[in-house]
C-alpha positions, -999 to 999 in steps of 0.1 A, spaced: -52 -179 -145 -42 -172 -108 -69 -182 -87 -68 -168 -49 -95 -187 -26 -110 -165 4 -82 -187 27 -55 -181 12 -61 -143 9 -63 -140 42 -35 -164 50 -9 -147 26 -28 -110 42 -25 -119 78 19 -135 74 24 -103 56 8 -84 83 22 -103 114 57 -96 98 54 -64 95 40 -57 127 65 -78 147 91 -60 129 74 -24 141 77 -31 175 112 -36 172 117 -5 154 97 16 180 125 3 210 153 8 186 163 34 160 167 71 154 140 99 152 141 110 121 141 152 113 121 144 84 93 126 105 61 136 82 60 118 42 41 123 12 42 92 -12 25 97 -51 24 65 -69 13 55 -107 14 22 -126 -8 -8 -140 -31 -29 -120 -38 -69 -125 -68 -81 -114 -72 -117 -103 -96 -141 -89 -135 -139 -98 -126 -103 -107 -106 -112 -140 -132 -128 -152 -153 -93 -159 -118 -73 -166 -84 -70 -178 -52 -49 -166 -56 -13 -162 -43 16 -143 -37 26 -105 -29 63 -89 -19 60 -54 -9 86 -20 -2 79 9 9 102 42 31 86 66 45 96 103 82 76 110 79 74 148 115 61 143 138 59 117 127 24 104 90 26 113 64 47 94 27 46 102 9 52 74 -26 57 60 -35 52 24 -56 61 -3 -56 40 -39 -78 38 -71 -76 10 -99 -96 15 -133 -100 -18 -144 -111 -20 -186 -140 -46 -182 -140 -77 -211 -168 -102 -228 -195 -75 -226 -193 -62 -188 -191 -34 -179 -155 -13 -167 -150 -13 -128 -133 14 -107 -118 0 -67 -113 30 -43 -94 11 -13 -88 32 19 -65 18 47 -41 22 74 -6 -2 82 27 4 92 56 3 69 93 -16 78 127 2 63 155 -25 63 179 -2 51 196 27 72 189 61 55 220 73 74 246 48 57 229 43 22 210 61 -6 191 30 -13 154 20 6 145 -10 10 106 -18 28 75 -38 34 44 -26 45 9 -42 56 -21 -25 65 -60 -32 69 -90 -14 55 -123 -11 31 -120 -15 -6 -156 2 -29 -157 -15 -62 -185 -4 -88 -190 -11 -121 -201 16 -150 -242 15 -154 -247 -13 -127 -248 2 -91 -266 -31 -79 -231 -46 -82 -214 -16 -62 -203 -30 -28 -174 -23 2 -159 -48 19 -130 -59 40 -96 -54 25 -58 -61 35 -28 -46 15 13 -59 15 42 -50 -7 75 -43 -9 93 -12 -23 127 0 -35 136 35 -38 164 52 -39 171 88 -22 171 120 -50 178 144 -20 178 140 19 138 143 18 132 137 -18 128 96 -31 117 79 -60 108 42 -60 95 14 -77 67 -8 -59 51 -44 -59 10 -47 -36 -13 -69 -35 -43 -57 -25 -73 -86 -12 -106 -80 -12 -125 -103 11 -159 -103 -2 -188 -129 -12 -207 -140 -39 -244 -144 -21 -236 -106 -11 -227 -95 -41 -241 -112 -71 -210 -119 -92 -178 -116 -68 -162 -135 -48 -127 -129 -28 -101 -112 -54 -71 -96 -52 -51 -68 -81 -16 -62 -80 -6 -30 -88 30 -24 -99 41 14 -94 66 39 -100 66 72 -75 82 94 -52 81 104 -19 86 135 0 96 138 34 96 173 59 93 186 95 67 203 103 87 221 130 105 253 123 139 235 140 169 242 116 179 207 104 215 204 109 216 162 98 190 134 87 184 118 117 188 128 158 192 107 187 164 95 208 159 115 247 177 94 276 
């Protein structure tokens, strides 16, 4: 069994973060503005819980959205809400994680030249786990998010894609009788829309930054 200590969580959560950030700031200097600035992202697919949280359930399901803004053409800030059903095992009790957060997202593909989409996102947040009949075991807590995605275009605004997260939970066992630090991964399939909210005609993908 994968076992994630509180350290490296936050190790793995903070590189992954870093990255992406660093990677933001050069896509805010650089880049395009995209026509299609606003996006929509729907998202399905199993979740695997690890950590102390395995030890109460087994895989189960995720449903994801997420609404972006790409304040250029390879940066998206995004905000996102997730929640995993998890089955629970050995007698306890089934468990249900809402995690709300906020990141950035990185493209390192150029929607101009290629259908394809490459990306990795980070972000920062809360996670509320509870468990079915217990509410002394419900609790929020301190979460961090990373994954990549690959997608390929449908349409100029219109995507599907196929995701890998990790989403870490930073919590602690003398605050919450059972749990310590855990992380899921969710695997998911989707799409994403994207649109202007403008009434501009769109006459290509992308436009060129003012002078």
């Amino acid at each position: 069994m994968i076992y994630f200590t509180r350290a490296k969580i936050i190790t793995i959560s903070a590189i992954v973060f870093l990255f992406s950030v660093s990677n933001s700031f050069k896509a805010i200097s650089q880049g395009e503005n995209p026509i299609f600035p606003w996006n929509v992202e729907l998202r399905a697919g199993p979740s695997f819980p690890t950590g102390s949280l395995a030890n109460r359930v087994s895989t189960g399901f995720n449903v994801g959205a997420r609404l972006g803004y790409s304040v250029r053409e390879r940066l998206i800030l995004r905000t996102d809400l997730t929640t995993e059903l998890l089955p629970g095992i050995l007698g306890f009790d089934d468990s249900q994680i809402w995690h709300y957060s906020a990141g950035v997202e990185y493209l390192f593909t150029d929607q101009g030249q290629t259908d394809w989409r490459i990306s990795a996102h980070g972000g920062m947040g809360a996670s509320t786990i509870t468990f079915d009949d217990i509410s002394e075991l419900a609790s929020t807590n301190l979460s961090f998010n990373y994954g990549l995605k690959l997608g390929r275009g449908i349409t100029d605004n219109f995507d599907w894609f196929v995701s890998v997260m990790g989403r870490s939970v930073i919590s602690d066992s003398q605050n919450n009788s059972s749990l310590d630090s855990f992380t899921t991964f969710p695997i998911t399939i989707g799409i994403n829309h994207r649109f202007n909210l403008n009434d501009k005609p769109v006459t290509d993908k992308f436009e060129q930054p003012p002078n």
